[in-house]
C-alpha positions as CSV (number, residue, x, y, z in Angstrom):
1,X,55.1,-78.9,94.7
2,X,52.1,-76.9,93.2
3,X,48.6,-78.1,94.6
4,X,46.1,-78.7,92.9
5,X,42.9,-76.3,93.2
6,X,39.9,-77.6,94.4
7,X,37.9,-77.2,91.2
8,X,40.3,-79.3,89.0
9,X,39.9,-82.0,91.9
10,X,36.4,-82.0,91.8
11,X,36.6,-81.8,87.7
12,X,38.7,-85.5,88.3
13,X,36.2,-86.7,90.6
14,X,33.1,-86.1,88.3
15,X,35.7,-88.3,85.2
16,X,36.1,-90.8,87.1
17,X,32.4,-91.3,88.2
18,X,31.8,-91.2,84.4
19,X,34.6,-93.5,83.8
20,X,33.3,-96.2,86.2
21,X,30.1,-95.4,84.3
22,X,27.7,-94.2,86.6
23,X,24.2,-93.9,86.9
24,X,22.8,-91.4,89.5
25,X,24.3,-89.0,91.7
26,X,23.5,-89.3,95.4
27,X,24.3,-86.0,96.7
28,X,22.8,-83.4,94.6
29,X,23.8,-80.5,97.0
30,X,28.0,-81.4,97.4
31,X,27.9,-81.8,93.3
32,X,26.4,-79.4,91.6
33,X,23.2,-77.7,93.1
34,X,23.3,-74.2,94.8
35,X,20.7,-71.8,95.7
36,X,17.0,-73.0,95.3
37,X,14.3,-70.1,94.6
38,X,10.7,-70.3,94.2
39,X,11.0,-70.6,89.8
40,X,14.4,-70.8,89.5
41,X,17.5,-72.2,91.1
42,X,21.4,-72.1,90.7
43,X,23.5,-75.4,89.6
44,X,26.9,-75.5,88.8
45,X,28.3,-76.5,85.3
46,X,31.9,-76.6,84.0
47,X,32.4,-74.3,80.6
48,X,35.5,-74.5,78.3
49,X,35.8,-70.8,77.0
50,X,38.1,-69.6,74.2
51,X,41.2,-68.4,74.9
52,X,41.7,-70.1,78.9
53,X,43.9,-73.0,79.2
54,X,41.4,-74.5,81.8
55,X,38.2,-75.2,82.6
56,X,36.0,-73.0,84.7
57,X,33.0,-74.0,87.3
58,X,30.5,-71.7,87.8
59,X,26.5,-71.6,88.9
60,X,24.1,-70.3,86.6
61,X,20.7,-69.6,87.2
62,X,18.1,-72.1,85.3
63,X,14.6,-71.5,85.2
64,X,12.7,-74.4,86.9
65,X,10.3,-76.8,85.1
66,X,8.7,-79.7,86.0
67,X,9.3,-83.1,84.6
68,X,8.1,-86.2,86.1
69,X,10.5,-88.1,87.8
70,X,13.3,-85.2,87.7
71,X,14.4,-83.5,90.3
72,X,15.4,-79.8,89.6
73,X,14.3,-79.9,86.2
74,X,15.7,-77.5,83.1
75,X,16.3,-77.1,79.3
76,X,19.2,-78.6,78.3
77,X,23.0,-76.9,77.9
78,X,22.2,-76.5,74.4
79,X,19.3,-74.6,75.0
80,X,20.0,-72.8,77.3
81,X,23.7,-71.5,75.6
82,X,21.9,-71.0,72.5
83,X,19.8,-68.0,73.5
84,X,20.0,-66.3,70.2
85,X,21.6,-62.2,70.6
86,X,19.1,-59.6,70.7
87,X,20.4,-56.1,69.9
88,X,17.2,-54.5,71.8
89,X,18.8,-56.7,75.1
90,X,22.2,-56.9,74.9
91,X,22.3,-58.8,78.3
92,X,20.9,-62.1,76.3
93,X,24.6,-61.9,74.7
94,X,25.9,-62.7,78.0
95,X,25.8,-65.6,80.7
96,X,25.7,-64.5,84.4
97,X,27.6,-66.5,86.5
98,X,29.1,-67.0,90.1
99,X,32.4,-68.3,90.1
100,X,33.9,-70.0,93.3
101,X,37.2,-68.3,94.7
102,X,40.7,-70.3,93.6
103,X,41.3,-72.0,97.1
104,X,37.6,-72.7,97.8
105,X,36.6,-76.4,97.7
106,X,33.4,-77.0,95.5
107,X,30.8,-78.4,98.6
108,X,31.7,-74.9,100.2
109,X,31.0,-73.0,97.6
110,X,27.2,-74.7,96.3
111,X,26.9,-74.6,100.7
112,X,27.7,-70.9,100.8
113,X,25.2,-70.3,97.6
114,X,22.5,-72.1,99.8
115,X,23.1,-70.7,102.7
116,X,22.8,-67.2,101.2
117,X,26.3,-66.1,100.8
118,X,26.5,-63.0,98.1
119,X,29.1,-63.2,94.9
120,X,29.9,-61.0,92.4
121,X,28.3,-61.8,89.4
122,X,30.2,-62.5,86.3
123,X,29.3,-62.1,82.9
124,X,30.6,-64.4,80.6
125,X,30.6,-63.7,76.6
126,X,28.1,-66.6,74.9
127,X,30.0,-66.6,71.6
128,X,33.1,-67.2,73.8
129,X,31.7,-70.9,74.8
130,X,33.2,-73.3,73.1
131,X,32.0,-76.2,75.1
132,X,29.6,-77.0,78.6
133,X,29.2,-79.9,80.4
134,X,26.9,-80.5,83.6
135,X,27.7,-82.9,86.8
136,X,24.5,-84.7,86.4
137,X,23.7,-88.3,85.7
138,X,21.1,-87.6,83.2
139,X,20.3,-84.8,81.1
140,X,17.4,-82.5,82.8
141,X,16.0,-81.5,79.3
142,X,12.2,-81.7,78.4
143,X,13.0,-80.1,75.3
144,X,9.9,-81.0,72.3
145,X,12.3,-80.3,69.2
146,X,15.2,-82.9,70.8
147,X,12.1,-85.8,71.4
148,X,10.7,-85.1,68.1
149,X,13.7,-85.1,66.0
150,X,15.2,-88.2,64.3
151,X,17.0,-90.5,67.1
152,X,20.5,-90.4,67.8
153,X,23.2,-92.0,65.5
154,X,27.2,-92.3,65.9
155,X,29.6,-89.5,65.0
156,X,33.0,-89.1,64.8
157,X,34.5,-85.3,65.5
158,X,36.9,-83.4,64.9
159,X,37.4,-79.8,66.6
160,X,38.8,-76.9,64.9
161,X,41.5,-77.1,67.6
162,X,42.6,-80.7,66.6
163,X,41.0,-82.7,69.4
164,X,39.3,-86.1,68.0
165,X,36.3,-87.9,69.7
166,X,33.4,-89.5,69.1
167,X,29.6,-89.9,70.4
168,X,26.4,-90.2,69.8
169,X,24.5,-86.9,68.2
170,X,22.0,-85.4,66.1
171,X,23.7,-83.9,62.9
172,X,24.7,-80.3,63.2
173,X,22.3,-77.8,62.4
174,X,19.5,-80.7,62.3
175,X,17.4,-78.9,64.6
176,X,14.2,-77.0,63.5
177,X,14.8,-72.9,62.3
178,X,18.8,-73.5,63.5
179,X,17.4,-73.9,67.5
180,X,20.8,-75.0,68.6
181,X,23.7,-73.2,68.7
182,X,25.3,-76.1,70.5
183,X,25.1,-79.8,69.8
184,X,24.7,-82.4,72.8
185,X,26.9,-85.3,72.3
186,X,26.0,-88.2,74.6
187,X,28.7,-90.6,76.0
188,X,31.4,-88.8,74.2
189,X,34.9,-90.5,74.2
190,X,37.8,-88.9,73.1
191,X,40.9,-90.3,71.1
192,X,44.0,-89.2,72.0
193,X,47.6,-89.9,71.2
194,X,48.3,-91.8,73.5
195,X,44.8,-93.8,74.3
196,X,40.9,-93.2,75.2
197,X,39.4,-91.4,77.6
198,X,35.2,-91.2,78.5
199,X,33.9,-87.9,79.2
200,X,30.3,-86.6,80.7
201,X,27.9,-85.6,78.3
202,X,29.2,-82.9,76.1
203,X,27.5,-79.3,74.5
204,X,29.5,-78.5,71.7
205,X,29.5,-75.2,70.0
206,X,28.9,-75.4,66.4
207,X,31.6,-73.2,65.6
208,X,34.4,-75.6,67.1
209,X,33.3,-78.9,65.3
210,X,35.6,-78.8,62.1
211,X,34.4,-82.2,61.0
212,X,31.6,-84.5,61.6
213,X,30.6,-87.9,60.0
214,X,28.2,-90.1,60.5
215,X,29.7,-93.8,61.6
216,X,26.0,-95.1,62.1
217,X,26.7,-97.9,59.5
218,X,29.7,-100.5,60.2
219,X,31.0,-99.6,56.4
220,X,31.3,-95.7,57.4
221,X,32.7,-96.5,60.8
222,X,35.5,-98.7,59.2
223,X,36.2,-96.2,56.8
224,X,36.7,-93.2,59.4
225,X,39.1,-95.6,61.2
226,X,41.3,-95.3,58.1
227,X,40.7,-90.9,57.3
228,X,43.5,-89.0,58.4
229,X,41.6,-86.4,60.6
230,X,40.6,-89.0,62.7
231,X,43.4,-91.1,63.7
232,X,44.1,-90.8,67.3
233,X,47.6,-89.8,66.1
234,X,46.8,-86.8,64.5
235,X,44.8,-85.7,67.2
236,X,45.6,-83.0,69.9
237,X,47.2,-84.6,73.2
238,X,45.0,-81.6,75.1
239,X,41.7,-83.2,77.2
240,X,38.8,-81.8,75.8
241,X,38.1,-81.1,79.6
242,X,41.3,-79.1,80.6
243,X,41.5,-79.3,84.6
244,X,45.0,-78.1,85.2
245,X,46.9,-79.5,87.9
C-alpha cells in the first residue's frame, strides 16, 4: 500500500485542528515557522497552483513588522500574493520558495531551515496561484485598507473549477485602486457532494471565483440555497485543499 507523504499528513493535521475549531497554536516552530532573521523570517504556507493535482508546502520569506500582541508579525496572503508585476523587475512576477523534499516530515524541514540548512530556491509563477492558506490561528495582517474597509458579510462561491463554498469576505475588487489580487475568506466551509467540510482561512485568487453573492440578508441566503450553481450537488467532489494520499 502507497504511504502517505509527510506533507499531506501534516495538511490533515492542520484540518482537523480547524475542524475541532481551534484557537491558537502552541508550537509555532513544528507548524509553520522556519528561519528567523533580523527583518525578516521564513514561515511555511500551503499554495494550490494551477495545473498540480495537490497541494504544495513551502517557506517564503515575509518581511517582519510589529503588531502588538503578535508574534512574528506580516501582511496578509493577500498582500503579499498580490505584488502587482513590474516589467523593470521581473523577479516581483515570481514567488521564492523552499520546498521540503517528498519523504521529509514537516518539523524536520522548518528544524533544518532554523538550524541553517541550505535549499534550493524555487521560483514559483504568481499568476499561477490560485489559492494560499497559512497554518496559523489568526491572521498576522496589520493591513490599513482591510481595517478601514466596510466589515465582513457572508458569501456564497463558486470557483471556475466547480468547487462550491461559502465564508465570510469583502466583495471582490472592493479594495481601494484594485490592492488585492486575492480575496481572504474567513472560516470558509466548503459544500461538497457528498457533505461539509471547514477549512483554514482561505486567499482566493480573483481569477478562480466564477461566482460570488452576498447571503448577508436571510432572504438572499434562502434564495442561494435554491440557485443551481450552488447546490452542493452540482459542486466538484475535489477538496479545495487537495492533499493526496
Amino acid at each position: 500500500m502507497k504511504q502517505p507523504q509527510p506533507h499531506f499528513a501534516h495538511v490533515r493535521e492542520h484540518l482537523e485542528r480547524v475542524r475541532d475549531g481551534y484557537s491558537f497554536i502552541p508550537h509555532a516552530e513544528s507548524i509553520y515557522l522556519g528561519r528567523q532573521e533580523k527583518d525578516h523570517f521564513w514561515e511555511l504556507v500551503g499554495l494550490r497552483l494551477q495545473g498540480l493535482p495537490v497541494i504544495v508546502l513551502a517557506a517564503l520569506r515575509f518581511a517582519r513588522l510589529h503588531r502588538r500582541g503578535v508574534s512574528d508579525s506580516r501582511e496578509s496572503l493577500a498582500a503579499y500574493l498580490s505584488a502587482n508585476p513590474d516589467p523593470d523587475e521581473p523577479e516581483r512576477n515570481h514567488l521564492i520558495a523552499l520546498l521540503p523534499n517528498k519523504d521529509q516530515q514537516i518539523t524536520q524541514f522548518l528544524a533544518g531551515l532554523r538550524g541553517g540548512r541550505e535549499f534550493t530556491p524555487v521560483r514559483i509563477d504568481r499568476l499561477r496561484v490560485e489559492i494560499a492558506f497559512d497554518f496559523r490561528a489568526d491572521n498576522p495582517a496589520a493591513v490599513r485598507e482591510e481595517r478601514e474597509a466596510a466589515p465582513l458579510k457572508s458569501h456564497y462561491f463558486r470557483t471556475v473549477e466547480g468547487h462550491v463554498l461559502r465564508g465570510e469576505s469583502h466583495e471582490v475588487g472592493s479594495l481601494p485602486h484594485g490592492a488585492h489580487r486575492f480575496l481572504a475568506v474567513r472560516s470558509p466551509q466548503q459544500l461538497l457532494p457528498q457533505g461539509v467540510i471547514h477549512l483554514p482561512t482561505l486567499f482566493i485568487a480573483h481569477r478562480f471565483i466564477g461566482l460570488q453573492v452576498d447571503v448577508t440578508q436571510e432572504a438572499a441566503r434562502l434564495a442561494a440555497r435554491n440557485w443551481i450553481p450552488f447546490l452542493s450537488g452540482t459542486a466538484s467532489k475535489e477538496s479545495l485543499i487537495p492533499i493526496g494520499r
